[in-house]
TIVO-621174 format. One line per field, with one value per residue (C-alpha): residue number from 1; residue in one letter; chain; x, y, z. Coordinates in steps of 0.001 Angstrom, whole numbers, plus 524288, in hexadecimal, padded with zeros to 5 digits. Layout:
// TIVO-621174
num <- (NUM,...)
residuo <- (A,...)
cadena <- (A,...)
u <- (X,...)
v <- (Y,...)
w <- (Z,...)
END
This chain:
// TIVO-621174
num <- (1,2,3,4,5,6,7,8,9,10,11,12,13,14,15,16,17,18,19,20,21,22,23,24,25,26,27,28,29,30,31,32,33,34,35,36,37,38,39,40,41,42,43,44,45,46,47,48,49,50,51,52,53,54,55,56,57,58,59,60,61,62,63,64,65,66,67,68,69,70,71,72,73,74,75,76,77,78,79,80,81,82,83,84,85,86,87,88,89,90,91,92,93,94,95,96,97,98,99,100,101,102,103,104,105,106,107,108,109,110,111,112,113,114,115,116,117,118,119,120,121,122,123,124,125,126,127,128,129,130,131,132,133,134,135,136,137,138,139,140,141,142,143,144,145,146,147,148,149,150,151,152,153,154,155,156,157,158,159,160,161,162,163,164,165,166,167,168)
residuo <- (X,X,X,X,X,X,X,X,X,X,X,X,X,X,X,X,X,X,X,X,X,X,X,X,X,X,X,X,X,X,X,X,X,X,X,X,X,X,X,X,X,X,X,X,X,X,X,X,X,X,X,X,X,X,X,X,X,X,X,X,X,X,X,X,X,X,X,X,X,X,X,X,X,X,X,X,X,X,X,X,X,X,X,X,X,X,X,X,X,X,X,X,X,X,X,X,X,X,X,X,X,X,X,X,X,X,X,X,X,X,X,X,X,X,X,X,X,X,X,X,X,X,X,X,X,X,X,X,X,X,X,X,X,X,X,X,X,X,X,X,X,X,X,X,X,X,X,X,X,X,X,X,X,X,X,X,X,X,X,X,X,X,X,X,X,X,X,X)
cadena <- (A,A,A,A,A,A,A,A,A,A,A,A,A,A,A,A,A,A,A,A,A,A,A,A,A,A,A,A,A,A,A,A,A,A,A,A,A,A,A,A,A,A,A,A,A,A,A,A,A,A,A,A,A,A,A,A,A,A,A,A,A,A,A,A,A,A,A,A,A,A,A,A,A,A,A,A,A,A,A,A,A,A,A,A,A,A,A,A,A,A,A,A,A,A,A,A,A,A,A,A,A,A,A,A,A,A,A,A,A,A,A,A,A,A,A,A,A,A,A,A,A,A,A,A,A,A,A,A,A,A,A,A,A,A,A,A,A,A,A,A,A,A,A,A,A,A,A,A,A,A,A,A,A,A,A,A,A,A,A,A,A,A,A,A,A,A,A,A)
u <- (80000,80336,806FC,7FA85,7F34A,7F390,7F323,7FDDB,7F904,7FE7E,80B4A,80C66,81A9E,82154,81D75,80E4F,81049,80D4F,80099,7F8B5,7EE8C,7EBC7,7DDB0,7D2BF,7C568,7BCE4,7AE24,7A491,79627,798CD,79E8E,7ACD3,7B57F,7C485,7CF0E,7DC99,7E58E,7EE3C,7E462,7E49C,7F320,7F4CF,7E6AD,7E0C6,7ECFD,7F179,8010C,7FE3F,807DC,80338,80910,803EE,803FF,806DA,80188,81137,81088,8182A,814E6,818BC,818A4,81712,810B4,8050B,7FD83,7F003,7E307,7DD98,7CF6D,7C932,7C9C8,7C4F8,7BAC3,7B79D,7B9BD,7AFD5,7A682,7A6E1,79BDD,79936,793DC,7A204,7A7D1,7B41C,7BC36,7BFCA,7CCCE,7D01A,7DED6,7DF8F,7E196,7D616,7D9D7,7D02A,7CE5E,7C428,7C504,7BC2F,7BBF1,7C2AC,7CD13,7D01B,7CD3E,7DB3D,7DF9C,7E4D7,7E40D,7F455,7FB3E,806F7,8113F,81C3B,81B12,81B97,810DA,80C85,809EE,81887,81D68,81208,80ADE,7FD09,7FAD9,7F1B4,7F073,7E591,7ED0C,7E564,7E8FB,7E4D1,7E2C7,7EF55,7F826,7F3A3,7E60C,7EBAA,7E616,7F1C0,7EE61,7E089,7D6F9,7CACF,7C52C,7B5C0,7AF73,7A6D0,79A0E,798AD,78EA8,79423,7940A,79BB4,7A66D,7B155,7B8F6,7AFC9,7B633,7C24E,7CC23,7D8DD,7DF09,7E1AD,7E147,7E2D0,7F16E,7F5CF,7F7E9,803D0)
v <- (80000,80CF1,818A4,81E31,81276,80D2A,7FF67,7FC5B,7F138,7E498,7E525,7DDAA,7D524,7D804,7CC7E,7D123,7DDFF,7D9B0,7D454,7E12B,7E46A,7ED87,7F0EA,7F596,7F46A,801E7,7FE2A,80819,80751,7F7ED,7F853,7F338,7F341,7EF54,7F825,7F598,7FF10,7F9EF,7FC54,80AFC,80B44,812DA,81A1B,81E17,81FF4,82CC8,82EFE,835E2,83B6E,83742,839BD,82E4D,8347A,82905,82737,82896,835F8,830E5,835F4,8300C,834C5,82CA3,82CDC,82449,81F58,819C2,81982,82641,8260F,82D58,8256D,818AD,81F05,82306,8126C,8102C,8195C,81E64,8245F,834AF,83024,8295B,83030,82720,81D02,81129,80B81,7FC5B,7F715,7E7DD,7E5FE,7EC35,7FA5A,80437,812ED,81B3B,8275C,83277,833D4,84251,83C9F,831AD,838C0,83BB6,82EC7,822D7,813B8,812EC,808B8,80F1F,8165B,81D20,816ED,809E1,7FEA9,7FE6A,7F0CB,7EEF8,7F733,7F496,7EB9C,7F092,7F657,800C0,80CFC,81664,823EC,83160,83E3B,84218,833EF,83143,825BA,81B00,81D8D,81AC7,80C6D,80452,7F6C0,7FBBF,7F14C,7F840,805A9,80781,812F1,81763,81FA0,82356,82B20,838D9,8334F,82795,823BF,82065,81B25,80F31,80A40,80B5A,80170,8086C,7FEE8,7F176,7EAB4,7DBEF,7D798,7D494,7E32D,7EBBB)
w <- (80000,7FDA3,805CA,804C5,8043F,7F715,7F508,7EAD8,7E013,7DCD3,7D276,7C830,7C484,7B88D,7B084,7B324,7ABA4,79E7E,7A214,7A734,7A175,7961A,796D0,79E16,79FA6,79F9D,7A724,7A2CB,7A772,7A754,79B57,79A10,78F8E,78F61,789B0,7877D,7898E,77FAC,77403,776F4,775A9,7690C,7687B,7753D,77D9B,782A6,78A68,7987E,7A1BD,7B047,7BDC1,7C751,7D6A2,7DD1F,7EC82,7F13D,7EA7B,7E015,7D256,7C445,7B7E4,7AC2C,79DC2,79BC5,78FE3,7907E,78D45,790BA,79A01,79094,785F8,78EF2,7926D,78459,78185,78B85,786E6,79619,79A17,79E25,7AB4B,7AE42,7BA4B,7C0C1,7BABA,7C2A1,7BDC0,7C3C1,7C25B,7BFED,7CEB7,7D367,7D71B,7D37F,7D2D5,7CDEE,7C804,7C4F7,7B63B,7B5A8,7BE25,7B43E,7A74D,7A497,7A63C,7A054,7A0A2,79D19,79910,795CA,7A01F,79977,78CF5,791E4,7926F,7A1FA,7A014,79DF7,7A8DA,7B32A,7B822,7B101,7A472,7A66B,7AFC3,7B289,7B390,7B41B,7B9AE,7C5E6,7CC67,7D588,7D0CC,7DB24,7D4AA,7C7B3,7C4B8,7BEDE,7B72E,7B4BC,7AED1,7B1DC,7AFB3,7B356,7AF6E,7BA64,7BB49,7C93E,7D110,7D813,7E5C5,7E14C,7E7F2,7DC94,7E780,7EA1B,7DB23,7DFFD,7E539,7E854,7F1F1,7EF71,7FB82,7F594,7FAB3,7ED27,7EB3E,7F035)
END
């Protein structure tokens, strides 16, 4: 755990890189629909410059290219009413994210010109803005596209700490 209370997530060997996985499913009004990241490679991609605040303080700068939110929510046909995202990593951490928060974002799966999925041990990152870096979903299989009410509580859809022992 964390300083400040972070759970840290289970790490992957070297000989598992290869094998994460390069798409994501969107869930929109019980629709899903799959989309590899890989098929947007030379169309729908765009190169970002991000800073991740980490929760020691620490910050990192890197360039990014992915799939920008915009255009998944264009493939998904998202509806007006949509107001958070919730974005699930393979191991079950979850965040989720008011739309305007996440609208500058990206599903990467490239960090400094190079493949994640040959350098970590996931393919694809949620990255956006203003969201701090421990909020930043790595090895994301899952985005749902969520309509909720004003007095919602977006929290409720999250899972932030891992408590299963198989995580660091």
């Amino acid at each position: 755990m964390t300083p400040d209370g972070w759970r840290r997530r289970r790490r992957c060997g070297p000989n598992e890189l290869a094998d994460a996985p390069t798409s994501v499913v969107v869930g929109n009004d019980g629709e899903q629909r799959a989309i590899d990241a890989a098929t947007f490679a030379d169309e729908s991609t765009v190169t970002r410059e991000y800073t991740i605040r980490c929760a020691t303080g620490q910050r990192t700068t890197a360039t990014w290219t992915g799939v920008p939110v915009t255009e998944l929510l264009d493939l998904v046909d998202a509806s007006a009413e949509t107001t958070h995202f919730r974005i699930e990593s393979d191991d079950g951490y979850a965040i989720c994210v008011p739309v305007a928060d996440a609208l500058d974002g990206v599903v990467a799966f490239e960090r400094d010109g190079e493949q994640l999925r040959q350098t970590r041990p996931y393919a694809l990152r949620f990255l956006a803005g203003d969201i701090d870096g421990e909020r930043l979903v790595k090895g994301i299989h899952r985005i749902d596209l969520l309509s909720l009410p004003a007095d919602a509580d977006p929290d409720r859809y999250e899972t932030v700490t891992l408590d299963n022992p198989e995580y660091e």
